[in-house]
C-alpha positions in Angstrom: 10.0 -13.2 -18.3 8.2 -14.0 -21.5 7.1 -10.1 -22.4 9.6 -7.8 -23.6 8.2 -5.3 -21.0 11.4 -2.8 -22.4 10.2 -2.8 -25.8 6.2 -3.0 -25.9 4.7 0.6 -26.1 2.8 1.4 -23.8 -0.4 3.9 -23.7 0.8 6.0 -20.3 -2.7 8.2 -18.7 -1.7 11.0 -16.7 -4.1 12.8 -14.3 -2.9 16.4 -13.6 -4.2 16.4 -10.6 -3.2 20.6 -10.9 -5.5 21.0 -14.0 -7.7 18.2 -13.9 -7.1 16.9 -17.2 -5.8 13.6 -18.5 -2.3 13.7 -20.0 -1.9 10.9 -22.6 1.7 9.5 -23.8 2.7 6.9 -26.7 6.2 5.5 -25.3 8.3 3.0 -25.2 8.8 1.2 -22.2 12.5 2.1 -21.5 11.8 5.5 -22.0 11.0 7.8 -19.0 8.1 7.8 -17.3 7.0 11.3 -17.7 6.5 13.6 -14.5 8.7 11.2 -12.9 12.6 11.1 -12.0 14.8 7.5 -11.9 11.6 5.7 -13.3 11.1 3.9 -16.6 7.6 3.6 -18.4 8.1 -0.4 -17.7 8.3 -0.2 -14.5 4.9 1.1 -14.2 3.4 -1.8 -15.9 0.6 -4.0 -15.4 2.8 -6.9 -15.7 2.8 -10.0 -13.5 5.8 -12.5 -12.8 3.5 -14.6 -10.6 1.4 -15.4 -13.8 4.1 -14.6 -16.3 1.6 -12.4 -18.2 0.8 -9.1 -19.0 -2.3 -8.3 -18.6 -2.4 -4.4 -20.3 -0.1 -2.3 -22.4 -2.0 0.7 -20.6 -0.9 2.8 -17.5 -3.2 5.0 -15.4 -1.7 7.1 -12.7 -1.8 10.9 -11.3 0.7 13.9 -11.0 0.2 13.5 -7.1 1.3 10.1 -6.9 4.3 10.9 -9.1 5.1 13.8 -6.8 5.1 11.5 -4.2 7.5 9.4 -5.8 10.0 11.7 -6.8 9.9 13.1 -3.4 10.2 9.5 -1.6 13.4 8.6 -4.2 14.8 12.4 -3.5 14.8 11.6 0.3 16.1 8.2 0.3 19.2 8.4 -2.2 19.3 5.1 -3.6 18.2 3.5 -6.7 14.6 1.8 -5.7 13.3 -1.8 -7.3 9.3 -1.1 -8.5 7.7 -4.6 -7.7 4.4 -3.7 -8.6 2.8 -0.6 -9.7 -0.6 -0.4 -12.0 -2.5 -3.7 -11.5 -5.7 -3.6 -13.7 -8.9 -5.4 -12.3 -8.4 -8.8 -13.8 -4.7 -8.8 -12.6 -5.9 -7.5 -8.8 -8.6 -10.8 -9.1 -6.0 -12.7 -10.0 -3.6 -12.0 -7.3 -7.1 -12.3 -5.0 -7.8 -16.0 -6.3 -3.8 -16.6 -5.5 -3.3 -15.0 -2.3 -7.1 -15.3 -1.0 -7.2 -12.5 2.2 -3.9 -11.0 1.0 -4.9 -8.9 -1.6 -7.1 -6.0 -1.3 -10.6 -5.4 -3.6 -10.2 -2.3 -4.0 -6.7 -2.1 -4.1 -5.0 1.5 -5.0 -2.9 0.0 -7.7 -6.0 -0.1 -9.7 -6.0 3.7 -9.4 -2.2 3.8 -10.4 -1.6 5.1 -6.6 0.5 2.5 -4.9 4.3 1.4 -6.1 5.8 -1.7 -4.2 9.3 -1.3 -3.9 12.4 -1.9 -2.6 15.8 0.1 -2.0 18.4 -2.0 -3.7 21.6 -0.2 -2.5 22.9 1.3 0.3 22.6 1.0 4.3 18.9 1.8 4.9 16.7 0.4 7.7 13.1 0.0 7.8 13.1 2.6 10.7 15.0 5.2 8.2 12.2 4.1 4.9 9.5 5.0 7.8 10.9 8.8 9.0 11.1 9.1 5.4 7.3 8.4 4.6 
């Protein structure tokens, strides 16, 4: 990887979804994604290893979606691997012109509502990720 996704700072936008406002953040991207437990501000970001590029030192996401998360990683016990997170709409047309019928238009990770990931540890089964969800 060419970008020093640890490093860069990132602009992090948090909808409350409790208050309705926007929560804004300035941090680096080992630090802590705010709202959110086991998860570093990198891993949210709109960064692409199929093009080696990325794309926006911004983050959009909700309080609901983070929720969710924390919840999900809570119920599964295991360290989980982001693969993709916030993908910005050049990045999702990207990925469209790649994978042509694979990727969505109006895919949630332009909202900052969809995570890809993987469990990296432990015995868990699809079947047990599933009960989980």
């Amino acid at each position: 990887m060419s970008t020093d996704l640890k490093n860069t700072i990132f602009s992090v936008n948090i909808f409350n979804t409790n208050t309705s406002q926007w929560e804004r953040y300035t941090l680096k991207g080992l630090e802590p994604m705010p709202k959110a437990e086991n998860l570093s501000v990198y891993e949210l970001a709109d960064y692409s290893s199929d093009f080696d590029k990325l794309y926006t030192t911004y983050i959009f996401t909700d309080t609901k979606t983070l929720n969710q998360w924390n919840n999900y990683r809570k119920a599964i016990g295991t360290p989980i691997r982001i693969t993709r997170a916030y993908c910005s709409v050049k990045h999702n047309k990207d990925l469209a012109s790649k994978y042509p019928g694979q990727v969505a238009k109006y895919s949630q990770h332009m909202a900052g509502k969809a995570f890809d990931m993987v469990p990296y540890y432990g015995n868990i089964t699809l079947e047990q990720m599933y009960k989980i969800t």
